[in-house]
N, C-alpha and C positions, 0 to 999 in steps of 0.2 A: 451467527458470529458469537462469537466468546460472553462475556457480561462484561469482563471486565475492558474491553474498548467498546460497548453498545454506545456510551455517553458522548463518544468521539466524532462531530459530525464532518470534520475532514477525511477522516478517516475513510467515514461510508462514503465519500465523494471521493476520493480515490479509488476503491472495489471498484463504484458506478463507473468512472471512466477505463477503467483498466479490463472490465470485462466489456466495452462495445468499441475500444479504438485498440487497433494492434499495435500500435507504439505511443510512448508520450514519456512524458515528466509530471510528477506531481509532489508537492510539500501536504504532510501532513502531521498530527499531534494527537496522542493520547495520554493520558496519567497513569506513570508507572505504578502499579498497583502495592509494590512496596515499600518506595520512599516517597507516594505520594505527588511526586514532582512532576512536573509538564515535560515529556519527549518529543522532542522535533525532531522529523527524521525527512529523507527528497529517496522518492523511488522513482527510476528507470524501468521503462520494459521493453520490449518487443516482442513481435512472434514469429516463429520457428513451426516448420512443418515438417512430423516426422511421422511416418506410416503414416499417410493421410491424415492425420491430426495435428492440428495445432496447438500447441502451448506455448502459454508467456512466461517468457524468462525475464526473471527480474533484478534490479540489485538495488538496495537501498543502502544507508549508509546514515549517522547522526547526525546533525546539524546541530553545532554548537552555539 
């Protein structure tokens, strides 16, 4: 993961759920790295089977 969200522990708890449940909702936050400031952001996902593989499609969006 990048450096600049390592610090962000909702962050990692939304990957953690996002890679073992195939659909959810999660809120999470990390510090913009160039104003500094706290981003809250709510992602959606699910998964999609295409050629026998699965991926999560996702869409997040900012929480003001």
């Amino acid at each position: 993961m990048n450096q600049i969200y390592s610090a962000s522990p909702t962050l990692h708890t939304m990957v953690g759920k996002k890679r073992v449940n195939p659909t959810g909702t999660e809120t999470y936050e990390f510090v913009n790295p160039v104003s500094g400031e706290i981003v809250k952001k709510e992602i959606v996902w699910t998964t999609v089977v295409l050629h026998h593989t699965e991926w999560r499609v996702s869409v997040f969006w900012l929480i003001q």
